[in-house]
VOBA-1610 file (N, C-alpha, C; in pm, whole numbers, padded with zeros to 5 digits, always signed):
BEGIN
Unk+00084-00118+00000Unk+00000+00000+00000Unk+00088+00124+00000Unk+00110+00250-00063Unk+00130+00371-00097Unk+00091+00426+00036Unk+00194+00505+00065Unk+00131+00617+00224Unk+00185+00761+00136Unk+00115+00801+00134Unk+00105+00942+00115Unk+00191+01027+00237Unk+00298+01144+00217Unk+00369+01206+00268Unk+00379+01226+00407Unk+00207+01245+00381Unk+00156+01308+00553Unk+00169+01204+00646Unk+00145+01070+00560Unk+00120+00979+00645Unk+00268+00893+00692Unk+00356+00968+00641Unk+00475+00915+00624Unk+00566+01036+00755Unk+00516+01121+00764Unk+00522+01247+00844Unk+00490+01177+00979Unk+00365+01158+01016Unk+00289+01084+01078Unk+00376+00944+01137Unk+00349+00871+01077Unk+00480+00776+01139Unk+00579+00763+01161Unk+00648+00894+01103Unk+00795+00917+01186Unk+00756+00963+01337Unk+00686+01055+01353Unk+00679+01081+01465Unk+00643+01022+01603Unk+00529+00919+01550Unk+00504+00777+01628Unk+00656+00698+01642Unk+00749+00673+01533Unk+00865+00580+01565Unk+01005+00645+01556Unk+00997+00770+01582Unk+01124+00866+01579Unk+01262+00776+01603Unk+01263+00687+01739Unk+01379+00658+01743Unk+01433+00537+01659Unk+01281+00479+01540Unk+01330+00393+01419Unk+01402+00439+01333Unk+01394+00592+01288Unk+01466+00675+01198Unk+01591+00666+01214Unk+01655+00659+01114Unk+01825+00723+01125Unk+01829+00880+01119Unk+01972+00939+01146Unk+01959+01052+01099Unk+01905+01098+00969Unk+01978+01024+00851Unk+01946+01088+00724Unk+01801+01048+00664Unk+01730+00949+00713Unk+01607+00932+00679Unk+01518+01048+00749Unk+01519+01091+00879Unk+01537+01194+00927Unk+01523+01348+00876Unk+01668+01351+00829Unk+01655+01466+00762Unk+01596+01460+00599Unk+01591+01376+00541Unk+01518+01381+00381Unk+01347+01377+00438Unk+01266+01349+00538Unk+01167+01365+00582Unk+01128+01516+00584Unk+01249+01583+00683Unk+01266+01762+00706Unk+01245+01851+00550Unk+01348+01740+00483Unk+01386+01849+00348Unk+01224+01832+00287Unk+01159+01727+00247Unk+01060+01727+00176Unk+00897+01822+00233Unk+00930+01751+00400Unk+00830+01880+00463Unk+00848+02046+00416Unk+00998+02084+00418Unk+00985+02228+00351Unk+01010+02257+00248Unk+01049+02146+00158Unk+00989+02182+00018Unk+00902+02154-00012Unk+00791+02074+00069Unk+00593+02091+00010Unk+00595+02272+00093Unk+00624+02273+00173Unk+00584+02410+00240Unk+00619+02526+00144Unk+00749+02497+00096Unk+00802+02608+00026Unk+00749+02623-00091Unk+00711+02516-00161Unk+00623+02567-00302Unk+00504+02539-00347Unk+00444+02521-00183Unk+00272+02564-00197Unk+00286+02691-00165Unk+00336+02804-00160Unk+00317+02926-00138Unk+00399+02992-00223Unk+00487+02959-00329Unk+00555+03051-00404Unk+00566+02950-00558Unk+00544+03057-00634Unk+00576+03020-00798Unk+00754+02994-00789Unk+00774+02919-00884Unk+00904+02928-00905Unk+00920+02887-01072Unk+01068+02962-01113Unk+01082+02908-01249Unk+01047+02789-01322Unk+00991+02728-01444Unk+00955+02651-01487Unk+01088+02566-01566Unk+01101+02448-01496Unk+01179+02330-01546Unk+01170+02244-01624Unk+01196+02219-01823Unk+01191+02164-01898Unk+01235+02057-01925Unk+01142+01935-01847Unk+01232+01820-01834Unk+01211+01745-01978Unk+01340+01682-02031Unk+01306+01596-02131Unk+01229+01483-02081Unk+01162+01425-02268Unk+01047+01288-02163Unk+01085+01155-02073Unk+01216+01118-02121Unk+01257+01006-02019Unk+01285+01062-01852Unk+01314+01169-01874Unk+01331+01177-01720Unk+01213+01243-01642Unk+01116+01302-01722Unk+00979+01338-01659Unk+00934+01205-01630Unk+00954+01100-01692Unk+00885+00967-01684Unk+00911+00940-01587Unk+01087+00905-01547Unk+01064+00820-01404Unk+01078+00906-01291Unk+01061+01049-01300Unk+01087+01179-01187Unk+00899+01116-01150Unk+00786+01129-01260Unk+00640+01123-01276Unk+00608+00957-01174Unk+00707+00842-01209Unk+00666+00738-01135Unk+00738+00741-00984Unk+00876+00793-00952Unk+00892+00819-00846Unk+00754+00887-00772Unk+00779+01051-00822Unk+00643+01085-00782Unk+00479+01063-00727Unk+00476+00907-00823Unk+00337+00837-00746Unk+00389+00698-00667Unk+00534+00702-00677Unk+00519+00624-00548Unk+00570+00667-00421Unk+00586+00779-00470Unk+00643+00841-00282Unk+00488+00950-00230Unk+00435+00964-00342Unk+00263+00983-00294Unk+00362+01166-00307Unk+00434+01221-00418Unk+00450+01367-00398Unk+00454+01389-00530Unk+00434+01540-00549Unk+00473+01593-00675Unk+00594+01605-00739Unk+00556+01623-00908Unk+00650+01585-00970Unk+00754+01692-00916Unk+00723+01826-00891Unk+00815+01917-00800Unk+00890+01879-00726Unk+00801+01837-00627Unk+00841+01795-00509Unk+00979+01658-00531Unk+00900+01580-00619Unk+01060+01439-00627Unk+01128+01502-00729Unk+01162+01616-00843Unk+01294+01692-00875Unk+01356+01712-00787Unk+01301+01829-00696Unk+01386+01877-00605Unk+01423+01798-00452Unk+01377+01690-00447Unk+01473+01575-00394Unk+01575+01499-00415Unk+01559+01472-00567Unk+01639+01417-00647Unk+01789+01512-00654Unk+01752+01641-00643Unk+01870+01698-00687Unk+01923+01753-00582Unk+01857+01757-00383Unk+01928+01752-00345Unk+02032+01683-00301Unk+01960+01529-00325Unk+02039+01407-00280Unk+02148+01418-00392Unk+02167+01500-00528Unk+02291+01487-00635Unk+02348+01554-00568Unk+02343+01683-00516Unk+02391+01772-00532Unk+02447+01737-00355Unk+02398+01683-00241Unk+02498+01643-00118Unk+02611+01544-00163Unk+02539+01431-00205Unk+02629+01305-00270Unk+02748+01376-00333Unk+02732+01496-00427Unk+02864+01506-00481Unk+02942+01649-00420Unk+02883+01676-00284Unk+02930+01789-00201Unk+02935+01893-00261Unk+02839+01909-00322Unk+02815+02045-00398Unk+02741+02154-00308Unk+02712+02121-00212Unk+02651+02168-00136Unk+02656+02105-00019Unk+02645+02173+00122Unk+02626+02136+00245Unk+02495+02133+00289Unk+02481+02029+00390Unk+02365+02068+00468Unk+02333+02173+00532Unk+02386+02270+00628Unk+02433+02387+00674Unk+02360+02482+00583Unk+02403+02470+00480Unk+02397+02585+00332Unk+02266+02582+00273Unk+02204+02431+00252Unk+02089+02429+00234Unk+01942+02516+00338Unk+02004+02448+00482Unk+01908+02490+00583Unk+01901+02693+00601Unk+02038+02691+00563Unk+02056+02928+00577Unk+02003+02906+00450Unk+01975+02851+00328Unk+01943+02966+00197Unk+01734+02907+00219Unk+01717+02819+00302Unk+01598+02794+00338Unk+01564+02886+00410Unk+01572+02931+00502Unk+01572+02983+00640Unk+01590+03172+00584Unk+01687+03147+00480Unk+01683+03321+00404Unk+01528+03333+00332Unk+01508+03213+00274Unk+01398+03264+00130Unk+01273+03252+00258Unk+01256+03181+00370Unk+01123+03202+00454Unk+01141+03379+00475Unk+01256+03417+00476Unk+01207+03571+00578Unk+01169+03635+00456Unk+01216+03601+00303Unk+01176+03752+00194Unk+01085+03667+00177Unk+01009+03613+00209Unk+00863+03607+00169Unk+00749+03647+00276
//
């Protein structure tokens, strides 16, 4: 059976100390990126069709938008290849909540 985000939200919090850290934090990241772009437009991303395809089936099986599993996808590229910190992610989060 498919659990939808919330419900995935939801049972972390019932089994917190089942979590690892990083399951953990990819829970955090996806909570504020549904938060962050149900309230703001953002540039439009031209995906070619093979990768809309399996970004579109990720998407219905993690029960999120196709938004929503891009920008998972690319933060998990973009830590994996230390292109970015965690640290860095959470201040340019934490910047774009105050200009809005």
């Amino acid at each position: 059976m498919k659990k939808n985000f919330s419900t995935k939200l939801f049972d972390a919090c019932e089994n917190l100390e089942d979590l690892s850290q990083s399951e953990t934090r990819a829970l955090l990241y996806r909570a504020a990126l549904l938060l962050n772009n149900s309230s703001s437009q953002q540039e439009i991303a031209i995906l070619i069709d093979s990768v809309a395809a399996f970004m579109d089936s990720y998407a219905e099986q993690e029960g999120v938008s196709r938004d929503e599993a891009v920008n998972e996808a690319l933060i998990r590229w973009a830590l994996s290849l230390n292109l970015v910190r965690v640290e860095d992610l959470e201040a340019a989060m934490l910047q774009e909540d105050r200009s809005q």
